[in-house]
Structures are given as C-alpha cells and as structure tokens.
VEXDREN-2710 file (C-alpha; in Angstrom, 1 decimal):
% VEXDREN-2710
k/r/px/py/pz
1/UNK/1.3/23.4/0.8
2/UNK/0.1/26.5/-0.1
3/UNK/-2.3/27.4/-3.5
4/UNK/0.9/29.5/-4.3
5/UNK/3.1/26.4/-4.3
6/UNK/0.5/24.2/-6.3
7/UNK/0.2/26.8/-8.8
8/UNK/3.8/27.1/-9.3
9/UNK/4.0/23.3/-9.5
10/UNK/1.6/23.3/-11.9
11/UNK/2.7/26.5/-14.5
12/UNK/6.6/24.3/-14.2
13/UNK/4.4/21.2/-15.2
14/UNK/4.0/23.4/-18.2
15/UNK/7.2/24.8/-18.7
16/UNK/8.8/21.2/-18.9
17/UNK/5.5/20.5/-21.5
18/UNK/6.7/23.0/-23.5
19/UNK/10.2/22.2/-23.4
20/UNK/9.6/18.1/-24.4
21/UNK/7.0/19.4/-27.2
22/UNK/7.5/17.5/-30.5
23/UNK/10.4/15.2/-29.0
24/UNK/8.0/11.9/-28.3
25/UNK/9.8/11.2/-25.2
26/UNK/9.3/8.4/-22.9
27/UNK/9.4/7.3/-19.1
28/UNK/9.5/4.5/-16.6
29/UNK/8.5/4.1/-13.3
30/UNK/10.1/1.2/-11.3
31/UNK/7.6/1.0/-7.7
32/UNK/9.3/-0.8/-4.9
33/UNK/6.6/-1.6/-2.0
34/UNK/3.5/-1.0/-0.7
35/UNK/0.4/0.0/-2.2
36/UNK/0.8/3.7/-0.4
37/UNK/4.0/3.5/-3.3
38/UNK/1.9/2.3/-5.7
39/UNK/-0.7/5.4/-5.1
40/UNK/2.6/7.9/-5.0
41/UNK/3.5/6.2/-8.4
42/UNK/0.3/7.0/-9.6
43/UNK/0.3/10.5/-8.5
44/UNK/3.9/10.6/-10.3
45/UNK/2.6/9.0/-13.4
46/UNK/-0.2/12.0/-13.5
47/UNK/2.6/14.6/-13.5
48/UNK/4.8/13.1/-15.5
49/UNK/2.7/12.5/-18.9
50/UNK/1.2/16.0/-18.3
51/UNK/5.1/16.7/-19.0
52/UNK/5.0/15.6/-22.5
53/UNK/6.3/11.9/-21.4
54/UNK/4.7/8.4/-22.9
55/UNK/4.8/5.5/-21.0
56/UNK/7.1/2.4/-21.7
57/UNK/8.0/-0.8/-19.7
58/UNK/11.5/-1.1/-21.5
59/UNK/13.9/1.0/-19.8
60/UNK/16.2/1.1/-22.6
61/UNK/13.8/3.2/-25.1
62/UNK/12.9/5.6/-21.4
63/UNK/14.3/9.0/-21.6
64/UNK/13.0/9.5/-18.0
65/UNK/13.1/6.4/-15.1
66/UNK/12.1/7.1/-11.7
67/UNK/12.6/4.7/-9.1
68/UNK/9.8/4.6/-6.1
69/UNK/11.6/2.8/-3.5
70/UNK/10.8/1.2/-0.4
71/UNK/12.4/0.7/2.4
72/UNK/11.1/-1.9/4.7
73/UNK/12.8/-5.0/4.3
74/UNK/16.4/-5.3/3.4
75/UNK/16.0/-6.6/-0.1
76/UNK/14.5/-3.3/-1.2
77/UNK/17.6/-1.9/-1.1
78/UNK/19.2/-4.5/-3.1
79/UNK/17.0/-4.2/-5.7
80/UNK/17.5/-0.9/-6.1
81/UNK/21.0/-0.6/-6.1
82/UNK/20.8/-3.6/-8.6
83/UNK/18.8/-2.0/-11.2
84/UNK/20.8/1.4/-10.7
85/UNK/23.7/-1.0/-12.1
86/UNK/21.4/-1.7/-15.1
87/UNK/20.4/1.8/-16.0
88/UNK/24.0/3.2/-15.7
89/UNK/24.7/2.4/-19.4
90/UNK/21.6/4.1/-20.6
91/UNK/22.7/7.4/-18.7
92/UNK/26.0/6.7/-20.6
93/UNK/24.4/6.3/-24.2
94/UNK/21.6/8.5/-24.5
95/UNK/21.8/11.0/-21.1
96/UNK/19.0/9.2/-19.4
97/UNK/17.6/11.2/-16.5
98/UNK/17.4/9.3/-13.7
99/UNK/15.4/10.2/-10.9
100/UNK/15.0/7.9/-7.3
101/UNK/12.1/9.0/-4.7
102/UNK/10.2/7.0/-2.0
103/UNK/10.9/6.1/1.7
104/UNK/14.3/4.9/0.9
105/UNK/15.2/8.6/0.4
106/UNK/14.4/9.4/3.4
107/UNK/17.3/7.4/5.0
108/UNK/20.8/9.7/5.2
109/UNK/23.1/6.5/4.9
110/UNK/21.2/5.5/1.4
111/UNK/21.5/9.0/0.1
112/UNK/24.9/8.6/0.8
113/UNK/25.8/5.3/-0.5
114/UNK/24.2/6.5/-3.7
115/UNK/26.4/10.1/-3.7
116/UNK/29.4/7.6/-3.5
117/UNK/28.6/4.4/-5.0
118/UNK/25.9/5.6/-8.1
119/UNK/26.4/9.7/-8.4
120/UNK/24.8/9.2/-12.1
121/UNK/21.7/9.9/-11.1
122/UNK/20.3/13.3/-11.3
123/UNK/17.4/13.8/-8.8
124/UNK/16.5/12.6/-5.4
125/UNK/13.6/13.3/-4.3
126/UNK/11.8/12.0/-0.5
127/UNK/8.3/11.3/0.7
128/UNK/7.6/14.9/1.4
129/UNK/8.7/16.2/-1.4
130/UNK/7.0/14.3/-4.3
131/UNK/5.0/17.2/-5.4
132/UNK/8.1/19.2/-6.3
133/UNK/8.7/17.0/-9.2
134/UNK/7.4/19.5/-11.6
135/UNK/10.3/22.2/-10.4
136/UNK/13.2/19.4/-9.9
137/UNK/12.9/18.0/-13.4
138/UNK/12.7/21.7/-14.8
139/UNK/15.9/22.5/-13.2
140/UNK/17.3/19.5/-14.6
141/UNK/16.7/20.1/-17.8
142/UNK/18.0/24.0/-17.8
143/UNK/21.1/23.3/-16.2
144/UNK/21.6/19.5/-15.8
145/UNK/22.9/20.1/-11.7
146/UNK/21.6/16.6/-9.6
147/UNK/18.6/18.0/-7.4
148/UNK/18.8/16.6/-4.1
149/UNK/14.8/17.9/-2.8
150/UNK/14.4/15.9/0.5
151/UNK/12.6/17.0/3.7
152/UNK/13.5/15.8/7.4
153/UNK/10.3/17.4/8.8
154/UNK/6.9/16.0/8.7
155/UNK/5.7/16.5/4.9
156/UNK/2.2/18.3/4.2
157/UNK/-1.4/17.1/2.7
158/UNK/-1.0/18.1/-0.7
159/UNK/-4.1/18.2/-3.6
160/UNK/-4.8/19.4/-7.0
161/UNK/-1.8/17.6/-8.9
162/UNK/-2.7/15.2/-11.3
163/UNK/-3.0/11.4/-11.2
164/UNK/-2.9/8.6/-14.0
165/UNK/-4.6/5.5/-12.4
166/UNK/-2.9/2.4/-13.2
167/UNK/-6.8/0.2/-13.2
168/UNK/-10.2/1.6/-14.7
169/UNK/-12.3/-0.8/-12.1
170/UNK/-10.6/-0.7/-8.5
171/UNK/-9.0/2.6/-7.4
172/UNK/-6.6/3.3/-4.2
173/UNK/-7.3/6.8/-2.1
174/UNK/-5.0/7.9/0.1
175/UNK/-7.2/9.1/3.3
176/UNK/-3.8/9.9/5.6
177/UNK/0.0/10.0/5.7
178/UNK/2.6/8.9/8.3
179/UNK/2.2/7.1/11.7
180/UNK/2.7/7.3/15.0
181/UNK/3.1/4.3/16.4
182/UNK/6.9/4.0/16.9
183/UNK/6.9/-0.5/16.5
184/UNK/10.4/-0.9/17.0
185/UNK/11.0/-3.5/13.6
186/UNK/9.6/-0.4/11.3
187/UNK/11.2/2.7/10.1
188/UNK/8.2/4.2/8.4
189/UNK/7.0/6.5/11.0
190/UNK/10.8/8.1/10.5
191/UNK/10.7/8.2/6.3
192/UNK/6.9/9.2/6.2
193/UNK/6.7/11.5/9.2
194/UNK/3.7/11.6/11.5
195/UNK/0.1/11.0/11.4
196/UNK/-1.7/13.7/9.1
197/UNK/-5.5/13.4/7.7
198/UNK/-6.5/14.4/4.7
199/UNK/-9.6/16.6/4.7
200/UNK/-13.1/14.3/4.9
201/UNK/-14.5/17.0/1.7
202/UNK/-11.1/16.4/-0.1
203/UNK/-11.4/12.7/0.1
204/UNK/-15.0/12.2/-0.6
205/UNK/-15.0/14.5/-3.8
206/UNK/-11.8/12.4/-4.9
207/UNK/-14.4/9.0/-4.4
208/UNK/-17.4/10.3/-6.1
209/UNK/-15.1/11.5/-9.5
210/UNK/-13.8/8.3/-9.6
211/UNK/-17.5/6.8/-9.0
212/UNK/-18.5/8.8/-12.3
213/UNK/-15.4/7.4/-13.8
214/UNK/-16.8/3.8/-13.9
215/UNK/-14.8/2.7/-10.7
216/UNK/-16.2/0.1/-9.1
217/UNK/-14.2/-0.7/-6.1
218/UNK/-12.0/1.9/-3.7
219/UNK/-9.1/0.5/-1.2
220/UNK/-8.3/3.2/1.4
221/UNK/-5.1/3.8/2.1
222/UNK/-2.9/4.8/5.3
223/UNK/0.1/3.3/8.1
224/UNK/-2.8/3.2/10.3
225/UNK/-6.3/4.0/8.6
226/UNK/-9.1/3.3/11.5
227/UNK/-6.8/6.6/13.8
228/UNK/-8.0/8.4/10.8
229/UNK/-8.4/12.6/11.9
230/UNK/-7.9/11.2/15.5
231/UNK/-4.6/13.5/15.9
232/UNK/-6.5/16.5/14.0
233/UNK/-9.5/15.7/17.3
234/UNK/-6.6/15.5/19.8
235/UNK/-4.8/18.5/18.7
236/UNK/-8.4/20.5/18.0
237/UNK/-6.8/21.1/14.8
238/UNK/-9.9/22.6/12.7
239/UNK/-11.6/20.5/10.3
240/UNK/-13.7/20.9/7.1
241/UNK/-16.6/18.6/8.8
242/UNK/-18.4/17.3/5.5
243/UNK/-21.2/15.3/5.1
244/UNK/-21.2/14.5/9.1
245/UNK/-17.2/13.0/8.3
246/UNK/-15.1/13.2/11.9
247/UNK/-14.3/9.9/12.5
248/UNK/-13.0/6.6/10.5
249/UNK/-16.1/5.0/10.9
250/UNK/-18.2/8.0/9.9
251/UNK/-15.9/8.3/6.4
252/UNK/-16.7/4.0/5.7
253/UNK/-20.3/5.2/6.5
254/UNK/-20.3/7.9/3.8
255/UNK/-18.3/6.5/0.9
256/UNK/-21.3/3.5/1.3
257/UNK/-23.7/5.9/0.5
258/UNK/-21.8/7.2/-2.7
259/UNK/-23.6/5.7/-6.1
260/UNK/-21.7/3.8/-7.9
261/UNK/-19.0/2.6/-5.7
262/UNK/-20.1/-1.1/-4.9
263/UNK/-16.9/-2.0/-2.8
264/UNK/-14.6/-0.9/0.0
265/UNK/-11.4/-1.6/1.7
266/UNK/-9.0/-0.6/3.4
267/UNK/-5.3/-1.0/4.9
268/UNK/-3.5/-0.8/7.1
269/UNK/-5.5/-0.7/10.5
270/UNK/-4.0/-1.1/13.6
271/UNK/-5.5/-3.5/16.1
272/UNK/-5.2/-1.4/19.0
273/UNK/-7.4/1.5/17.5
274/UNK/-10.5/-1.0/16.2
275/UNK/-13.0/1.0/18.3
276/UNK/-16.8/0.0/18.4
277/UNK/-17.7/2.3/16.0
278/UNK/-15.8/1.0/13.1
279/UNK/-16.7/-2.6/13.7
280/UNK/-20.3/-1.5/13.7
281/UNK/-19.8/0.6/10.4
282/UNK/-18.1/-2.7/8.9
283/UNK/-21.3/-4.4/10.1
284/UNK/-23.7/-2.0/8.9
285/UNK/-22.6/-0.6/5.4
286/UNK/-22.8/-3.5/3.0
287/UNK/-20.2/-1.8/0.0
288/UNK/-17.2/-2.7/3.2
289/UNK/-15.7/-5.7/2.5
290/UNK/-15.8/-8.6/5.5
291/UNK/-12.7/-9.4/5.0
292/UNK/-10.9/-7.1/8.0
293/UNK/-7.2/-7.2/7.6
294/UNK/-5.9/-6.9/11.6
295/UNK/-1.8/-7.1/11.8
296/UNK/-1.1/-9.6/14.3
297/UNK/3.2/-9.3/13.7
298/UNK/3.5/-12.2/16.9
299/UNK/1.2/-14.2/18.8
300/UNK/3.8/-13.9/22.1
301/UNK/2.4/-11.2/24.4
302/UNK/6.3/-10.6/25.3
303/UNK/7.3/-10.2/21.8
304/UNK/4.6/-7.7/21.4
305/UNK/5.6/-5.9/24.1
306/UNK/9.0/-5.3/22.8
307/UNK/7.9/-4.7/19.1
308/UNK/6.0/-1.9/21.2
309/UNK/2.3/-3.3/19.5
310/UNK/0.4/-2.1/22.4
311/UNK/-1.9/-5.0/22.5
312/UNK/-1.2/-8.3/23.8
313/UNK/-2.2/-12.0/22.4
314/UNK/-4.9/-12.3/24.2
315/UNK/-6.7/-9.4/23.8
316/UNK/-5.6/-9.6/19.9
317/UNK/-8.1/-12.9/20.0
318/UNK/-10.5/-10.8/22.4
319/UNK/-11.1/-8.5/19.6
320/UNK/-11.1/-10.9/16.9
321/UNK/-14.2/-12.6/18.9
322/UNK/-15.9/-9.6/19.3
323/UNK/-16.0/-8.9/15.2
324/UNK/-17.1/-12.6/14.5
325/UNK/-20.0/-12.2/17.0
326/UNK/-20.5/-8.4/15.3
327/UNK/-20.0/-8.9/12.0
328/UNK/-21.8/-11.7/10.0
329/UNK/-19.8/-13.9/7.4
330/UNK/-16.3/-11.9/8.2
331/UNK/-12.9/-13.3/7.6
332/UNK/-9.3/-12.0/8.2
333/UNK/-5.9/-11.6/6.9
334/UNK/-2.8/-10.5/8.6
335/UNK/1.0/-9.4/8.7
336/UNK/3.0/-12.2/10.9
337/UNK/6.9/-11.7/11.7
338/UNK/9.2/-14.5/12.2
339/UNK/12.6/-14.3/13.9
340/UNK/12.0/-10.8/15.8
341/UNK/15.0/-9.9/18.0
342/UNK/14.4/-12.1/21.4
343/UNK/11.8/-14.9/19.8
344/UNK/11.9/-18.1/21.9
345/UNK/10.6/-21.1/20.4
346/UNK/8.0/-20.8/22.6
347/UNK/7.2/-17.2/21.6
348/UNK/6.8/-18.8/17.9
349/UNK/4.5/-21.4/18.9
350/UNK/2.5/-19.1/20.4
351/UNK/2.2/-16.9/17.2
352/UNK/1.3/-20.5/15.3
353/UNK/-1.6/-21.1/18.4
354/UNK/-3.1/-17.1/17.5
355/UNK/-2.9/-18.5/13.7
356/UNK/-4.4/-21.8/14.4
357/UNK/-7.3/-20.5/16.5
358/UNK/-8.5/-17.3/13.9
359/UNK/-7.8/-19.4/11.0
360/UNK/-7.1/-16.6/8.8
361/UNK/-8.1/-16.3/5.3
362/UNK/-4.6/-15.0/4.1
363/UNK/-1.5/-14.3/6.0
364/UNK/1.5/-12.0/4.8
365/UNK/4.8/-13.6/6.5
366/UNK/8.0/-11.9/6.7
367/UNK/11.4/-12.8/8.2
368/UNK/12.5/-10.0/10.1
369/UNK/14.8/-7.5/8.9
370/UNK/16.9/-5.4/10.7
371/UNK/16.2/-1.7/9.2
372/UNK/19.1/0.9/10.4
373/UNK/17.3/3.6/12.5
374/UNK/15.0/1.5/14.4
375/UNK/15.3/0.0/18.3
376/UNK/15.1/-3.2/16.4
377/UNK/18.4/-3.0/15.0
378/UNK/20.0/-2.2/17.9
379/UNK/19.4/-5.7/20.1
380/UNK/22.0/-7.8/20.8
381/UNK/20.0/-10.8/20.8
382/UNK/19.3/-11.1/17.0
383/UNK/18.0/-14.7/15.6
384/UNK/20.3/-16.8/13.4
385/UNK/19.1/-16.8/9.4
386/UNK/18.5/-20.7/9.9
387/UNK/16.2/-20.3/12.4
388/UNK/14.6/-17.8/11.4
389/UNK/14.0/-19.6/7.6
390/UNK/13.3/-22.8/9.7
391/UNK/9.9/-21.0/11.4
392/UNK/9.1/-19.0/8.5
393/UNK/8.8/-23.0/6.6
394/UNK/7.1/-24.1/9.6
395/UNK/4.4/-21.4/9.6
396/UNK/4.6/-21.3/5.9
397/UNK/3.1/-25.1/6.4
398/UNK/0.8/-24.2/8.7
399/UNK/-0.9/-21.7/6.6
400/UNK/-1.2/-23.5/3.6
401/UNK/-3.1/-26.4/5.2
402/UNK/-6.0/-23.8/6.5
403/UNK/-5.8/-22.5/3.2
404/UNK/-6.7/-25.6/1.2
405/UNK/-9.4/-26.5/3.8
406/UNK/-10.9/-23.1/3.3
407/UNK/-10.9/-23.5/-0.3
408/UNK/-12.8/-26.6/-0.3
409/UNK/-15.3/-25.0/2.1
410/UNK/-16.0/-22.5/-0.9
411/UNK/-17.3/-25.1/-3.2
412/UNK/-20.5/-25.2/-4.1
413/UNK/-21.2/-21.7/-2.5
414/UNK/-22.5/-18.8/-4.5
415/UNK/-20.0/-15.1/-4.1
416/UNK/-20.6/-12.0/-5.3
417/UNK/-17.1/-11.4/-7.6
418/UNK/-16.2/-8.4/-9.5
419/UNK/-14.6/-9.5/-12.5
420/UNK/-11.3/-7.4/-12.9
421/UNK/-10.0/-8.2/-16.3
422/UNK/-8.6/-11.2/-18.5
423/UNK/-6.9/-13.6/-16.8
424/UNK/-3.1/-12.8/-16.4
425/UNK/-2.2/-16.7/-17.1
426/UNK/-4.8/-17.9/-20.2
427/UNK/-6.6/-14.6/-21.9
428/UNK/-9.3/-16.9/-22.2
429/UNK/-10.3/-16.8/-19.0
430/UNK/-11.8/-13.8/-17.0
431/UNK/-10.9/-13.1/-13.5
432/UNK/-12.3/-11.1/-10.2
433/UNK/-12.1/-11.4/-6.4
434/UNK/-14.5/-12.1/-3.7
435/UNK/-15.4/-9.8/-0.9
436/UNK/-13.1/-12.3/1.3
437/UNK/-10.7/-11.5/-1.4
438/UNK/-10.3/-15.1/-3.3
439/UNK/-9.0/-15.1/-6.6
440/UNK/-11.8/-16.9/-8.8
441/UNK/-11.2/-17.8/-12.3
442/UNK/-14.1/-18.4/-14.8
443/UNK/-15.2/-18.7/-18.4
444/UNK/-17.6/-15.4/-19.5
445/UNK/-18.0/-12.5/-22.5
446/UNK/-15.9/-9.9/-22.1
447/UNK/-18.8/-7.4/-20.9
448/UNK/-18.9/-8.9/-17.3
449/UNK/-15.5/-7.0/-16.5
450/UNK/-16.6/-4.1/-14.5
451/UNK/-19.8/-5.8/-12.9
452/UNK/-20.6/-7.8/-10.1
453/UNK/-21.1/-11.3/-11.0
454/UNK/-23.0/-14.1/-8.9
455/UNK/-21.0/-17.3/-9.4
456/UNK/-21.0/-20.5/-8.3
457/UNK/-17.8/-21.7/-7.1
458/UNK/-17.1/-25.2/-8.9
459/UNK/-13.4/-26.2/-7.9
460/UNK/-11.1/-25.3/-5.7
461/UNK/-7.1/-24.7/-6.4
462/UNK/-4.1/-23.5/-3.7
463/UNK/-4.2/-19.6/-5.0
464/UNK/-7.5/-19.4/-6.7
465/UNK/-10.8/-20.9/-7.2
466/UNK/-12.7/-21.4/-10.6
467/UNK/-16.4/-20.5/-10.7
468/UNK/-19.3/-20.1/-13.3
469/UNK/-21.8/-17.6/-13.9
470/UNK/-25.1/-18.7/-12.0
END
C-alpha cells in the first residue's frame, strides 16, 4: 500500500470523525479465532474510536458491530451465522451498521450464504482489505449501498493506521502475514494469501514504542514465524536491513536487547523451519521465553505425510532432543489433531507415544474439521464423529494426567511471574504467568501488576498454581 492510499485512509478516518461529531456513538467488535484476529481486532479498534466511536460490550446500545471471523474449524461459522440472527433486530430498530471481516470473508460460498441467507448487513470486508475500513464505512454512511471490499490476491504489508491495544502489560506484534505451507486440513494459506514480512525497522520501532509504553511482555505473531523474511532472501526481494535484522533468529536477538521489554514469545512456528540459529537465539537471549510451542498435528509419520507436514515422527522427537540438550530448563506445548481423514488406530497411538515421550507442558487438541477448499475435504475416507470424540477423550485423559504430575513438580520451586492483573475469578487475588506459561494465582498489593515477581509456588491445582511472594 502506497503513502497515497494510507493518507487517503487516514483524511476518510476524519471525514467519518466529523460526520459522528456530537452523536456519542458506540461500537462492538465480536473476534472469532486466533490471536493474528485478535491483533486485526486491535488494529480495527484503533480506527474505529479515531471515528468518533466508544466502546461497549452490549450489542444492543452499538451503533457499529463488526464481526472478525474465523474460519478454521467448522463451529466458527456457526457462531457467526448465530449471532447475525441476534443482531438482525437491532438493524431493524435503530439501523445498526453491521459490518463482517476476517478469514471467513475470504471464502466465496460464505459470502454467498450471507448475500442469501443475512443480506442486512452492510459491509464485508476480507483479510486484505482491513485497512480500507476508513473509506467503506464512509461510503456507508453517505449513501447506505452494502460495500462488498474483498481481495482474492495476496494482500500487502500495511503501517501507519492506528491501533487501540486491548492489555497495557503484554502486547501482540504482527512480524508476517500469510503462509505457504499448503497442510491439507487448513485453509489459511487460501484466506490470508502467501508468506509476506514485515520490514525488521517497521517492527522493531513498533517494540521499542510499546517498551516506552510500559509494556512488559511482546508475543510475535505469524502462520509460520521462525520462516520470517525467508521468501523476501529467496526472492532477493530488497530489504530495509536494520540493526543487523535478516533472519528470525537475528529479530529474537534484537528485540532482547530492547530496554524495557522483559519477555518474548512467539507463535506459530513451524517444526520443519527450527534452524540452528533460532534454537541458539532461544538459548542465548534470556527475555525468550523456554516455553517453545512446536505443532506436532499427528505423531503417525503417514498421517503427516498426507497432512503434507514435511516432517515425520521421528524426526519431530529428533528435534525436540536437540532443544532439550540446547536449551536449559525448556518446555513445550503443541497443536494435536484427532480424527484426520485416513487415521488408523494405530496412527492415533502413535500420536499418544510422541505425547507420552515429550511430555508437553500444554497441548491444544482439535477434532478435525473438514474446511471446504482444502485436499482435506475432498477424501473419501473421512472418520466417524464417535471415533473421532472417542480419541479426542482418550488423549484428553492422557494429557491431563502429565499435567497434574507437572504441577506437582512445581511446588516448592521459585518462578519468575509477571503479574497480569486481578484475578478474573476472586478480585482478591492477583494473577500472572510463568515463562513456561503456568497460570499462578497469589495474594499481593496492587502495585506488583506490571513487574516481575519471584514467587514460591505453594500448591498446585489442574489449570493454575497458587504462589507467594518470596
């Protein structure tokens, strides 16, 4: 995108400002998702209340709603289409604009499902074209015509638009957009277009604003993070080197050195692209947190080879060696899929043998769902729901037994937490998360939030452990 476009973005930010002046007029945003949706929701928040919009949970008071959808399991689009039937009446009594973005958008048969089944809604808007919100809701509201502002082609880097952070203490940056990797359960590569990098000066001046901010902890963001700028090398596609950035593990080795930040993280990586370099840059910079999350999806080399991973079970716990032997003290989490097109019982139990033997310290499981536009929907040999729910329950088991013997192992130990806020359950109670990630609970003055706390962990409970201040 252009300076042109950004600064015709920006003058219709000001236009629609000027039109809502006076009127105390209020939005919602409804994310659906991952946290790349929860960063685009933030970007959209930033635009929106530079519009002349408040904020407001209750969708009946909104003037505005915008749905950020998702579109990666099946009961995404259920939701949605749910709480379109909610809104409806809203758009009835007070002319409600009603707005729907995100991946979901991206797909032609939901774009016309919602012409046909829900034409209330006034704009559509896809992955590519979020920026445009400015000029769609300015149109809109000068001649009430539905915008339909969706891009097939792969979208562009955009910066300089505004963002209203949802947290004051942990902050997500988007380093990179889109993916390449074609796995045949996932439609993202098709709604979010292919692999592009943001700029290593663009991302690094975002950081240190948000370190003068207050910010204390920074979760980087792509479909496949440690391939960062890997297509821009490949392509020689010229890049703004800055402060010696050309590589995934040379960006974790400069946010470290930015004061103030005291954390890092990042999602999602892919296995097959954890080169030496990053695991050494894990190892050496000590604001990246040890806890590596490494998407495992099966633990059946066949099932991998049809999902088209590119890695196979064995070398999966090859590599997971290697960063235990490299990396002091670190831990992992994963993404595991149950019921994938093809999965023998004997493929499962050699997905519970890959969770037995890494012992991970949190594991995201998902029945598979069949997505419309992907080589997974297309195979014949699709598992029944009961077996499917049958293994999800049996590796459901599996997991929550590590995780209660991992919790006890933390008692009596001493972690660095940074305490987040009240806790969400008694106000009385302050809570933060380890560098592994652990929910911990304690009793403290308000003034910890924001710091980095040494605590002694003093019981242990299924989602969260309870510490005191040493």
């Amino acid at each position: 995108m252009t300076k042109l476009e950004i600064k015709q973005e920006l003058e219709d930010i000001q236009k629609v400002a000027k039109i809502n002046e006076g009127k105390n007029l209020k939005y919602s945003i409804l994310t659906m998702g991952c946290q790349q949706n929860e960063n685009d929701s933030e970007k959209l928040s930033g635009i929106i209340e530079n519009m002349g919009y408040t904020k407001t949970e209750n969708l009946s008071e909104s003037d505005l709603i915008i749905f950020n959808t998702c579109c990666v399991r099946e009961n995404a689009e259920d939701r949605l289409f749910g709480k379109l039937g909610e809104v409806k009446k809203y758009k009835e009594e007070k002319g409600t604009i009603i707005a729907i973005g995100g991946c979901m958008m991206q797909e032609k048969h939901i774009v016309e499902k919602l012409k046909e089944s829900y034409p209330f809604f006034d704009i559509v808007f896809g992955t590519h074209t979020l920026h445009k919100f400015p000029t769609d809701l300015l149109k809109v509201l000068n001649n009430t015509k539905r915008i339909e502002d969706i891009l097939d082609i792969d979208g562009e880097i955009i910066e300089g638009l505004p963002i209203k952070r949802n947290d004051t203490i942990k902050a997500s940056v988007t380093i990179m957009n889109g993916c390449n990797n074609f796995c045949s359960y996932c439609i993202v590569p098709y709604v979010r277009g292919r692999e592009r990098s943001r700029q290593p000066k663009d991302i690094l001046e975002e950081i240190k604003g948000l370190a003068k901010e207050g910010y204390k902890e920074i979760t980087l963001l792509g479909q496949n993070v440690n391939s960062y700028l890997r297509v821009e090398r490949e392509k020689n596609i010229p890049l703004e080197e800055y402060e010696g950035v050309n590589s995934f593990s040379t960006l974790l080795r400069a946010i470290n050195k930015i004061e103030g930040i005291e954390r890092i993280r990042f999602i999602s990586p892919h296995p097959k692209d954890f080169t030496n370099d990053v695991i050494e840059a894990i190892r050496d910079c000590n604001k990246v947190c040890k806890l590596i999350h490494l998407p495992l999806q099966s633990g059946s080399s066949n099932i991998l080879k049809v999902m088209n991973r590119k890695y196979t079970k064995e070398q999966y716990l090859s590599l997971v060696e290697k960063m235990k032997a490299t990396i002091p003290n670190v831990t992992f989490s994963t993404d595991i899929i149950v019921g994938f097109p093809g999965e023998t019982e004997e493929d499962f139990a050699e997905t519970l043998d890959v969770v037995r033997k890494v012992n991970f310290e949190q594991v995201y499981m998902f029945i598979y769902s069949r997505r419309v536009g992907t080589p997974g929907d297309k195979m014949e040999n699709q598992i029944p729901e009961e077996v499917k729910h049958k293994r999800f329950n049996e590796l459901k088991e599996l997991v929550e037994g590590q995780i209660s013997v991992r919790n006890k192992q933390y008692v009596g130990s001493n972690q660095f937490v940074l305490i987040e806020g009240k806790s969400k359950t008694n106000s009385q109670m302050l809570t933060g998360r380890t560098d592994s990630n652990k929910v911990v609970v304690l009793e403290g003055p308000e003034d910890l939030i924001g710091k980095m706390v040494n605590l002694r962990i003093i019981s242990e409970h299924m989602w969260y452990l309870k510490g005191k201040v040493v």
